[in-house]
C-alpha positions in Angstrom: -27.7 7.3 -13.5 -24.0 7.3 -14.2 -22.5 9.3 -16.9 -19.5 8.4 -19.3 -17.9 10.6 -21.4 -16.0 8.9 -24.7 -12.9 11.5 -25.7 -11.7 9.5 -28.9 -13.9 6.6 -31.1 -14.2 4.3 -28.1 -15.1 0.8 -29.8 -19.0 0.0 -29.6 -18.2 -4.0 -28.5 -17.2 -2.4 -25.3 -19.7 0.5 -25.1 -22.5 -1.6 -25.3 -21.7 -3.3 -22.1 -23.1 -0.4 -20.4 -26.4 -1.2 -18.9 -29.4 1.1 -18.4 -27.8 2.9 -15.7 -25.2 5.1 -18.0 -25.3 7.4 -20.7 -22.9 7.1 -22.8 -21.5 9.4 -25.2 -18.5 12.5 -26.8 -21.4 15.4 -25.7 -22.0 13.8 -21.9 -21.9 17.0 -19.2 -21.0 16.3 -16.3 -19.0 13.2 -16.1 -18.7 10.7 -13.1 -16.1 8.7 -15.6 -13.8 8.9 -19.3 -13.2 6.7 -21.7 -10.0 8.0 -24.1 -7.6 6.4 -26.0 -4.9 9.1 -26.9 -6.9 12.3 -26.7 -4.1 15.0 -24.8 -6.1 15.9 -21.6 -3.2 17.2 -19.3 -5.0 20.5 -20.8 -8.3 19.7 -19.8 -10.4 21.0 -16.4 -11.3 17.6 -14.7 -15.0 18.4 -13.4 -15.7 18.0 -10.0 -18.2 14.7 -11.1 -15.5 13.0 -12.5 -14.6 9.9 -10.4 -12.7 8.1 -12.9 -10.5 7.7 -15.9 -10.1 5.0 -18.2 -7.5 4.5 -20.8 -8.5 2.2 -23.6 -4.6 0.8 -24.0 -1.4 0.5 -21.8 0.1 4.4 -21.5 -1.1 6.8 -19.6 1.5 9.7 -20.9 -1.2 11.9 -22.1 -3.3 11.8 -19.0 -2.2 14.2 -15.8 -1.9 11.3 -13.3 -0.7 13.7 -10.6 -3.4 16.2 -10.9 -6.6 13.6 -11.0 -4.6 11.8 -7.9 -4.9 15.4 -6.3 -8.4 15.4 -6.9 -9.0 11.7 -5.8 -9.9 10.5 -9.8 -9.0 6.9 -10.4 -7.0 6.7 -13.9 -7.2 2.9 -15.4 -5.8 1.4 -18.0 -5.4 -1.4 -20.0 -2.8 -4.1 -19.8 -2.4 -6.8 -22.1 -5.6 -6.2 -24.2 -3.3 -5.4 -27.3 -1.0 -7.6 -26.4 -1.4 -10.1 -28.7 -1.7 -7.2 -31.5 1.5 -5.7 -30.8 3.3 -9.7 -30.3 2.5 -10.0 -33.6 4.0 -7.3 -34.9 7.5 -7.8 -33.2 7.4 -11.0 -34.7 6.7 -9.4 -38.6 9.4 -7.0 -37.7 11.9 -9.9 -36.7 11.6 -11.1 -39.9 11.2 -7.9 -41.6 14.4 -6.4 -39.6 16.4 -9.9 -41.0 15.8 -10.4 -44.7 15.5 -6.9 -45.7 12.1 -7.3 -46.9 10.2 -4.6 -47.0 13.4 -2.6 -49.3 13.3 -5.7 -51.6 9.5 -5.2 -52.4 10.4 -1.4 -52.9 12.9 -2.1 -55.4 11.3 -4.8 -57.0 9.0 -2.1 -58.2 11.7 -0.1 -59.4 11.0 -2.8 -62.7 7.9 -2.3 -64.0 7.6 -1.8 -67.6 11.0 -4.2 -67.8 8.9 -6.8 -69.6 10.4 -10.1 -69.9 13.8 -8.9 -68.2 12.1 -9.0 -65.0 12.8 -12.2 -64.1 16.2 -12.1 -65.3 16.8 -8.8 -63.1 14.9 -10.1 -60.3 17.8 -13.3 -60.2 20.8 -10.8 -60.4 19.1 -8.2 -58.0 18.1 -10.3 -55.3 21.8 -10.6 -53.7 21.7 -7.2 -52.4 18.7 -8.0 -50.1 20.2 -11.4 -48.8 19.9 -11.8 -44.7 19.8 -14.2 -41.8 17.3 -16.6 -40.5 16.2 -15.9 -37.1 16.1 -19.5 -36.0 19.4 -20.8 -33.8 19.6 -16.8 -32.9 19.5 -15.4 -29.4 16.7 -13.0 -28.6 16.8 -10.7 -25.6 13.5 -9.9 -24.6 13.7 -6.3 -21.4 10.5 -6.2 -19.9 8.6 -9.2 -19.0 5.3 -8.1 -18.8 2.0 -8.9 -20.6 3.4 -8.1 -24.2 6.7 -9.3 -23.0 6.0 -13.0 -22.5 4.3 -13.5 -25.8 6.9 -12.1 -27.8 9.6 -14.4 -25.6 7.5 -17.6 -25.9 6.5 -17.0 -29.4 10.0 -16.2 -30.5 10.9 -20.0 -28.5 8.2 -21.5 -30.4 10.2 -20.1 -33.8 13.0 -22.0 -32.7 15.2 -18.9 -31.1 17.2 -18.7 -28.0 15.4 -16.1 -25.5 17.0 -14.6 -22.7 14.6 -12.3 -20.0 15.5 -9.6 -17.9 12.7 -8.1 -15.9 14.1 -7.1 -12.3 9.9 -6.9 -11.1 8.7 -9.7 -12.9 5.9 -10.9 -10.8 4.8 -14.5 -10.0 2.0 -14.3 -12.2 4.4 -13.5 -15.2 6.7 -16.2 -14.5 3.7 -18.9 -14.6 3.2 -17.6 -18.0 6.6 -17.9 -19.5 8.1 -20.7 -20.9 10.8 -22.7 -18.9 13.2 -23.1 -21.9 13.4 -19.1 -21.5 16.3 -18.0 -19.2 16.1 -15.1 -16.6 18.8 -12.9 -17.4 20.5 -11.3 -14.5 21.6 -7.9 -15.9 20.9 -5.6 -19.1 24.4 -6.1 -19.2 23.9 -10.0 -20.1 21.6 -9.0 -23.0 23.5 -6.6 -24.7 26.5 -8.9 -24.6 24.6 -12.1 -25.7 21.7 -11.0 -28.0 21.3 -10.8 -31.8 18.4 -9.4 -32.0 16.7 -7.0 -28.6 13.0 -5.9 -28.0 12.0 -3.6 -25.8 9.0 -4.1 -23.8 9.3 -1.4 -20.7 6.9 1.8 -19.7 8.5 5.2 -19.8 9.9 6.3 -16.9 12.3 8.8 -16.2 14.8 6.1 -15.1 13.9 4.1 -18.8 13.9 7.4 -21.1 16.8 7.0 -23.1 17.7 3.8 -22.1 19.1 2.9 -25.4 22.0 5.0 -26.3 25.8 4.7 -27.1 26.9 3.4 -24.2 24.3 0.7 -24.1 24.7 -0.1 -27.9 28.3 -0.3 -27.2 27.9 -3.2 -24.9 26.1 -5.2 -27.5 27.1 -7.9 -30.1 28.4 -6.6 -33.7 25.5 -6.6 -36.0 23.0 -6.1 -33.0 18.8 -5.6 -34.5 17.0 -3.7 -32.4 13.0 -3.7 -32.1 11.2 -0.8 -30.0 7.5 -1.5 -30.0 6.8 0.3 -26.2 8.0 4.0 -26.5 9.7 5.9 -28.9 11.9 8.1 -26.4 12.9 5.1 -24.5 15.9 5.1 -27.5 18.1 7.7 -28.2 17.6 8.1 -32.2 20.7 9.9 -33.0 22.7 7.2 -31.2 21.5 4.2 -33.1 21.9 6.1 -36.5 25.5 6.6 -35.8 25.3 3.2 -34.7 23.8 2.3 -38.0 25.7 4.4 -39.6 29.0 3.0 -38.8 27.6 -0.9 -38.8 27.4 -1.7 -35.2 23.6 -1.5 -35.5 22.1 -3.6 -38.6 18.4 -3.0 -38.3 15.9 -0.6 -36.0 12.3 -1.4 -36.1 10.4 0.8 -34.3 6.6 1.7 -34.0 7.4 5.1 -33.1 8.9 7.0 -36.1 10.5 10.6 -35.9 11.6 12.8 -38.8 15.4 12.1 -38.0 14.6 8.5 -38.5 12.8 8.3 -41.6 15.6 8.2 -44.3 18.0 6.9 -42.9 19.2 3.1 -44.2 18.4 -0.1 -41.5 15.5 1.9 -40.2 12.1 0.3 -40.1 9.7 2.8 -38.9 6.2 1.8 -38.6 3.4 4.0 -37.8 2.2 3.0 -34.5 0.4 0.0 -35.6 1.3 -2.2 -32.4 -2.6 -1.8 -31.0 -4.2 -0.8 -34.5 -6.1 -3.9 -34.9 -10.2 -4.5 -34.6 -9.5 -7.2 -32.1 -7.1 -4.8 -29.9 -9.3 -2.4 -29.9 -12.3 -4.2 -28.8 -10.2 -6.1 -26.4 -9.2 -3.0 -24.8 -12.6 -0.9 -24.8 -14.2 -4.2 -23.2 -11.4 -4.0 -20.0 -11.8 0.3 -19.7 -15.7 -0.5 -19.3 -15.9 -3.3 -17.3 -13.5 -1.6 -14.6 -15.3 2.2 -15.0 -18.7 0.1 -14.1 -17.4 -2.0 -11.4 -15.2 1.0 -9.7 -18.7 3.0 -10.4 -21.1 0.3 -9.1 -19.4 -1.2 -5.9 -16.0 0.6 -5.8 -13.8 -1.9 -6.6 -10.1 -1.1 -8.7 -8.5 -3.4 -11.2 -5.6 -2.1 -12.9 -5.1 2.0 -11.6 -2.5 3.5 -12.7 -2.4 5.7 -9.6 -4.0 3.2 -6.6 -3.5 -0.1 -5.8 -5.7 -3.2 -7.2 -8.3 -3.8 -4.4 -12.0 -6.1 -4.5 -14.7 -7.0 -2.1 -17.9 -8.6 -2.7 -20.6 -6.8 -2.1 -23.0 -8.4 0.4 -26.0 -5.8 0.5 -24.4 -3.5 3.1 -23.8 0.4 2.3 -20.2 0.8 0.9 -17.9 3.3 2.1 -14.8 4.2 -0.6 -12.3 6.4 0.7 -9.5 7.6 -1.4 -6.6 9.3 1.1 -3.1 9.8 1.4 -0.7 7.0 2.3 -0.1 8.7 6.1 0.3 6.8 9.2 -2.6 6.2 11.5 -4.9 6.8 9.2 -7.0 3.8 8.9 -7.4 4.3 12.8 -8.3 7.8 12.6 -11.2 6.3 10.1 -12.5 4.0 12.1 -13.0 5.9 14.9 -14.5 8.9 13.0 -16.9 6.2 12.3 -17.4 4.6 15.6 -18.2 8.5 17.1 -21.6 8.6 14.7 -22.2 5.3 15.7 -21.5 3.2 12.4 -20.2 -0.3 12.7 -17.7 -1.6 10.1 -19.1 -4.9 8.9 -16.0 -5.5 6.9 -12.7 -3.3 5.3 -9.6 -3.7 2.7 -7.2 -1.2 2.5 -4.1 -0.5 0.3 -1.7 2.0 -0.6 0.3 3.0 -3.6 3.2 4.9 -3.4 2.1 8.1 -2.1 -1.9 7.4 -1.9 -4.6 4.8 -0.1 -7.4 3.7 -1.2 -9.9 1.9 1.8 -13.2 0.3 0.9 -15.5 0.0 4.6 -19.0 -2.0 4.0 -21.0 -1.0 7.2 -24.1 -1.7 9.0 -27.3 0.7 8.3 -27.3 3.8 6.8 -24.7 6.4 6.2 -25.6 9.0 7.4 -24.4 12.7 6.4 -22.4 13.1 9.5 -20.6 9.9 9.0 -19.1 11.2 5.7 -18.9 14.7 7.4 -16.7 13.1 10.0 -14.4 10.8 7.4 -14.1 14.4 4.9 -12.9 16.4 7.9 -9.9 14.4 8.2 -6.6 15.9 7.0 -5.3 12.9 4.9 -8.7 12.4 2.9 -9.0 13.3 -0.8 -12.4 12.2 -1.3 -15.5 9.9 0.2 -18.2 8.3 -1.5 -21.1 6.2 -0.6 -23.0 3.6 -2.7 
């Protein structure tokens, strides 16, 4: 029996793909796996039972990736599950950011109880709240990843001009974009070119701030900027001078601060990118299927902290092994094997960065001092049969 621990509201559409062999619930002692959405656990003692965690959404900020790495926990999460819920919010806030919507419903307000001069002060009002269509504009989409590609191609399909600029955009990606979109070579080339600029990149300390003056500075008169990935990722007291002083029309963001909320040309939304029913089952389905089959045959799809790696299970006993990325390794586990007399039927074996992760299906049982053997080795974080 497996048991999963839910830290936040963890949406039942997913939950109730757990069969029989889990219980499931926010009391659960003894965890071999977590489900959380934005519950802080960097504060949190990770039990030794716990074998993985699983993030019902993209970031993984408020999860301590180099402590359950330490302790060989897998940490998952969930790309492109809200995709489509945050796509469609960059879009709103294209038009939003354009033709000063959302202050021209505020003011139109300001009227009640004008009776019949409504519609007189609506006509000589409206001018003030005027703004440009975003068809025949340039869009410069930087990051070209899950959420990415839909804004891009759904942004083409509204009749803009897209330019790309994703240095790792993989060849998976690049099937799912649309021709019409061109590949910009440089952050330099979007700045330059673009009217309007989303941001669709994780943080990283190379990204954090990425979006300042000097970037801003690079880009067209009248730039609108949309940052729908992570607040820190722009510099908030650079784009308010830049808003300030008219270099900067709009700033949509999903990730408001205090500094941001009066100020003119800011659009601050509260983190409603993923805050849809469908996002949320979407991303609760993903976190559960990969918890049960990491749990159930060992198998990683999308881990923040190992590298994707599948085998089908053909009735043999399954070896996982998760150990640091070291030379000679895999050779130093295949003979620890081969000296208790287990034969490897089949392996697969990948590294990420600084750890490994080996899957070995072998031949009759497993015994205690064939996992004795495989934990005795210096590079190994943790070993586990099923």
């Amino acid at each position: 029996m497996y048991q999963v621990k839910c830290l936040n509201k963890i949406s039942p559409v997913g939950t109730s793909r757990l069969t029989d062999q889990y219980t499931c619930g926010d009391n659960v002692e003894n965890p071999n796996a977590i489900l959380v959405r934005s519950a802080a656990m960097h504060d949190m003692e990770l039990p030794e039972s716990l074998l993985a965690i699983a993030r019902a959404g993209a970031g993984t900020n408020n999860i301590p990736i180099d402590k359950c790495s330490e302790q060989g926990i897998v940490v998952f999460n969930t790309p492109g599950a809200n995709a489509n819920a945050v796509k469609e919010l960059v879009i709103a806030s294209l038009f939003m950011t354009s033709r000063k919507i959302t202050a021209g419903i505020a003011w139109a307000k300001t009227l009640k109880g004008q009776g019949a001069e409504v519609g007189k002060l609506v006509e000589k009002g409206k001018s003030s709240f005027v703004g440009p269509e975003i068809a025949g504009k340039t869009l410069g989409v930087i990051g070209l990843g899950a959420i990415g590609i839909l804004v891009a191609n759904a942004a083409k399909e509204l009749g803009m001009n897209v330019l790309g600029y994703d240095p790792y955009l993989s060849v998976e990606a690049a099937w799912s974009l649309d021709r019409s979109i061109k590949h910009a070579l440089s952050l330099d080339e979007i700045y330059a070119n673009c009217d309007y600029i989303s941001i669709h990149v994780p943080l990283t300390p190379d990204t954090k701030g990425m979006i300042n003056k000097e970037a801003i500075a690079k880009m067209k008169d009248q730039v609108r900027l949309l940052n729908f990935a992570r607040g820190d990722l722009v510099v908030s007291a650079d784009v308010i001078t830049a808003l300030d002083e008219g270099k900067v029309a709009a700033y949509a963001t999903d990730f408001p601060s205090d500094d941001l909320l009066d100020v003119e040309g800011v659009l601050p939304i509260p983190h409603l990118g993923a805050s849809t029913p469908e996002s949320e089952d979407n991303c609760a389905c993903m976190a559960v299927d990969q918890v049960m089959d990491f749990l159930e045959n060992g198998n990683i799809k999308n881990s923040v902290n190992l590298p994707n790696i599948s085998m089908a299970r053909d009735g043999c006993p399954r070896v996982c092994i998760f150990h640091r990325n070291i030379p000679n390794t895999l050779s130093q586990l295949t003979g620890a094997l081969a000296e208790v007399g287990v034969n490897i039927e089949n392996m697969q074996s990948k590294s990420k960065k600084d750890y490994a992760y080996t899957l070995l299906d072998v031949s009759g049982n497993v015994s205690d001092a064939a996992v004795s053997a495989i934990k005795a080795l210096d590079s190994v974080i943790s070993v586990r049969v099923i």
